[in-house]
C-alpha positions in Angstrom: 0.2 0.8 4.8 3.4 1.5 6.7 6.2 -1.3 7.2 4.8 -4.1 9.2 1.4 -4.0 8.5 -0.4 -7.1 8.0 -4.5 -7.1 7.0 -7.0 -9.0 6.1 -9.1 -7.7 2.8 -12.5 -9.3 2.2 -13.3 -10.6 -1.0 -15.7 -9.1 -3.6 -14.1 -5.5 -2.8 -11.9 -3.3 -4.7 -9.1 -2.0 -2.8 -6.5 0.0 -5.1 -2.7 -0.7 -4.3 0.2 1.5 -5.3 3.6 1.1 -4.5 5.4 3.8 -3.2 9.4 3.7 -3.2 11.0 4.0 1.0 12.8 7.4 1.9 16.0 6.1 0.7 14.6 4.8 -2.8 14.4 1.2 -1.7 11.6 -0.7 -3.3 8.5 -1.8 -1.5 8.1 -5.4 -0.8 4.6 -7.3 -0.3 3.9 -10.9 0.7 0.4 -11.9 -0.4 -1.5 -14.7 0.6 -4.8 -15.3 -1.1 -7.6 -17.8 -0.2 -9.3 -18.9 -2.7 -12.8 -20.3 -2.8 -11.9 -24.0 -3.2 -9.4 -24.1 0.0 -12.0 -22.2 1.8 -14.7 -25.1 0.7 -12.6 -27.9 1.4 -11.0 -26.4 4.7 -14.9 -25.8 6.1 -15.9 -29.4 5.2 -13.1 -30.5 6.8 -13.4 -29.0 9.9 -17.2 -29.7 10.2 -17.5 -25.4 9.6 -21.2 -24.7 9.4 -22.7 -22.5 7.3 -22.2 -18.9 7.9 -25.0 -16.2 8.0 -23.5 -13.1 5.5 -20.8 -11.2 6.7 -21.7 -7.3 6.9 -18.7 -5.8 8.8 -15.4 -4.0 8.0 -14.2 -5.1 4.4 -10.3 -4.8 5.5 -9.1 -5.7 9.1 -6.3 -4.5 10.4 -4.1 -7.5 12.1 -1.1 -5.8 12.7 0.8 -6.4 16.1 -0.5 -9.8 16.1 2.7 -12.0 16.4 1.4 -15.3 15.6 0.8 -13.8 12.4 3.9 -11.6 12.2 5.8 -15.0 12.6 3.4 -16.6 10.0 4.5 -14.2 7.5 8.2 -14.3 8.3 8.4 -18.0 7.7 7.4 -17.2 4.1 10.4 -14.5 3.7 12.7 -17.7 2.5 10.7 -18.6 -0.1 11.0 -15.2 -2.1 14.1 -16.2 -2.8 13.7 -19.7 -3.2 10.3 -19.7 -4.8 11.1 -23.6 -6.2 10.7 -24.9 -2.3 6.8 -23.7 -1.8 5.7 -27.2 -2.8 2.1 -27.3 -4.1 2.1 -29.4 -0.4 3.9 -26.4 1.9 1.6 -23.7 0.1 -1.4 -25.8 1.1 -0.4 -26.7 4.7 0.9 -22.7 4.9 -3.0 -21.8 3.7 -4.2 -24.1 6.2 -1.6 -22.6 9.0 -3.0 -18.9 7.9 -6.4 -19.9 8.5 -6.1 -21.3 11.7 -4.6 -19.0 12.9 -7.4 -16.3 12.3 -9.9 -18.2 13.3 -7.7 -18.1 16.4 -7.7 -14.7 16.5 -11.6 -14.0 17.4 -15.0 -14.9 16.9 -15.2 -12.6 13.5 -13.1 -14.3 11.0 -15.1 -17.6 11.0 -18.4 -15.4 8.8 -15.3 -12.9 7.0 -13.6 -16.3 5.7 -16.6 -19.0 5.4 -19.7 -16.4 4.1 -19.9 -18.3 0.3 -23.1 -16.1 -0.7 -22.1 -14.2 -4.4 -23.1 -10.0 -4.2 -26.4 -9.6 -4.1 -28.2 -6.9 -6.6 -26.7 -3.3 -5.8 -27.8 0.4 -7.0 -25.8 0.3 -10.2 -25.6 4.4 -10.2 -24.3 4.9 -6.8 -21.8 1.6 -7.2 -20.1 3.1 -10.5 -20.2 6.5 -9.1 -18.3 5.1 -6.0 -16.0 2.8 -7.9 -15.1 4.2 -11.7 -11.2 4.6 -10.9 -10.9 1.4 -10.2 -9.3 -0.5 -13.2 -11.1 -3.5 -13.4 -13.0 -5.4 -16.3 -16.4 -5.0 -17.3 -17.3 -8.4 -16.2 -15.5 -8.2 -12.8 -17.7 -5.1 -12.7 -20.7 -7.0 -13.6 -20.1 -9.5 -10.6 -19.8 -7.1 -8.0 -22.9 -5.2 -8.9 -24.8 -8.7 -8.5 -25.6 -8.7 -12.2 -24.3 -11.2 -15.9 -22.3 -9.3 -18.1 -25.1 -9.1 -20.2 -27.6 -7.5 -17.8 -24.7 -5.2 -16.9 -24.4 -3.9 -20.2 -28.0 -3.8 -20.6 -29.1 -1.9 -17.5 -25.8 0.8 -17.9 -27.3 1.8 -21.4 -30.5 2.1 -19.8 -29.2 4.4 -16.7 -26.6 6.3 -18.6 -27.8 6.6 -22.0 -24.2 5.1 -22.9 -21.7 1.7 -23.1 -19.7 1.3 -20.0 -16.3 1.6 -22.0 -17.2 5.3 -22.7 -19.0 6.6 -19.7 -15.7 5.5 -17.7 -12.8 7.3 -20.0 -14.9 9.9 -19.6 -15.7 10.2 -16.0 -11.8 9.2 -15.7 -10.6 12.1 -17.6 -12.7 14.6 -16.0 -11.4 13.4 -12.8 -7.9 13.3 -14.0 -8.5 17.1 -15.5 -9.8 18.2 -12.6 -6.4 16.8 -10.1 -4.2 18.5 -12.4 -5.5 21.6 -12.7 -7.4 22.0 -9.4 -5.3 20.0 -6.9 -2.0 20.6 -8.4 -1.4 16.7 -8.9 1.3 15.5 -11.5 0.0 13.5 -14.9 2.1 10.8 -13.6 0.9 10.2 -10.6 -2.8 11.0 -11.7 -3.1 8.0 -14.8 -3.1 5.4 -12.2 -5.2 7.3 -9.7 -8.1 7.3 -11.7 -7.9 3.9 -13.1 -5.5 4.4 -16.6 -3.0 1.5 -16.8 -0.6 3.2 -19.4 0.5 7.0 -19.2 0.7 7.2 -23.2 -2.7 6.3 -23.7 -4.1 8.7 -21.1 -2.4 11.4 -22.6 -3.5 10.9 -25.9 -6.9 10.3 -25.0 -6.8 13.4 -22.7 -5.5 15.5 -25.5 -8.3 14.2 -27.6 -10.7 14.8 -25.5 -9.3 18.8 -23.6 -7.4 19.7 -26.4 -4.3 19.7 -24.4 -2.0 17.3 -22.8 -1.8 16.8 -19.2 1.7 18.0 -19.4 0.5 21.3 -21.5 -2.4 21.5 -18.6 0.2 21.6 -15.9 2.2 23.9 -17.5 -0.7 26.5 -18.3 -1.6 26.6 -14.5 2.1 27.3 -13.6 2.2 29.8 -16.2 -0.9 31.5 -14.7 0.7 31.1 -10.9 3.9 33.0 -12.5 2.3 35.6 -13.7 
């Protein structure tokens, strides 16, 4: 995303954000607004909202140019700073604002906000295939793939003839092993990528498991381009 944008991200889909420093070395900013299932309920009752049929479009919609909601999102620049003013009452009436103002905005947004129905059952192979550098927990796994933690677990052992915890580290290191050395990519840069949440911890279980660190990785391929 470039300065500006604003989007709309559908729920019950992983989306990976890093932040990225601005040319000068500024930090990034981010206002977030998330709707949660209860103000969703209560704002469809409310508004006599009938049930929607399941929404099967785009997961993430782009919204940016839209100045209703560029103005929506600059009267929430005060509060950054004065986080004590959003009331429990002005971060409700803001949700309602928000939501008003996409359903404003076209036909669309009505089955994107108001579809309710839970994942349904998905190819469990393909999905983790897809989705492994995404850090997220086993359970949130579990409730995207349609399934109880319990009959996650169960049918992973079945299909990969191992637990989650370990089929993951490894199919994150091999990617990770394969960015440095292939693509050229920095360790620090890579950790995150494929879904590590601390850089000491990936090195020392990529040492453990290359016999190398990703810093000794880096160097050996420089070492090779130098000679």
């Amino acid at each position: 995303m470039k300065e500006g944008t604003i989007c709309l991200m559908r729920r019950n889909q992983l989306f990976k954000k890093l932040k990225k420093p601005g040319p000068n070395g500024e930090p990034p900013s981010l206002i977030s607004l998330f709707f949660d299932q209860k103000a969703l309920h209560q704002y469809a009752a409310e508004n006599n909202i009938p049930k929607q049929s399941a929404y099967k479009d785009k997961a993430m919609i782009d919204l940016t140019g839209n100045v209703f909601l560029k103005g929506f999102f600059d009267s929430l620049v005060p509060y950054i700073d004065n986080p004590k003013k959003l009331s429990a009452k002005i971060a409700e009436l803001k949700t309602s604002e928000a939501i008003e103002l996409l359903l404003q905005t076209g036909d669309v947004f009505q089955r994107f906000l108001f579809d309710f129905q839970e994942p349904h059952k998905k190819d469990l192979e393909a999905y983790m295939h897809h989705n492994y550098t995404y850090n997220i927990s086993l359970s949130s796994f579990a409730k995207l793939t349609g399934r109880s933690l319990s009959s996650f677990k169960r049918d992973f052992t079945k299909l990969f003839e191992t637990t989650p915890e370990k089929w993951l580290q490894q199919k994150r290191l091999e990617q990770a092993h394969y960015l440095i050395l292939t693509k050229k990519q920095r360790p620090t840069d890579v950790y995150l990528e494929v879904g590590f949440e601390n850089l000491s911890h990936f090195c020392f279980v990529f040492k453990k498991q290359f016999g190398l660190t990703p810093t000794q990785l880096t160097e050996q391929w420089k070492n090779t381009i130098g000679k």
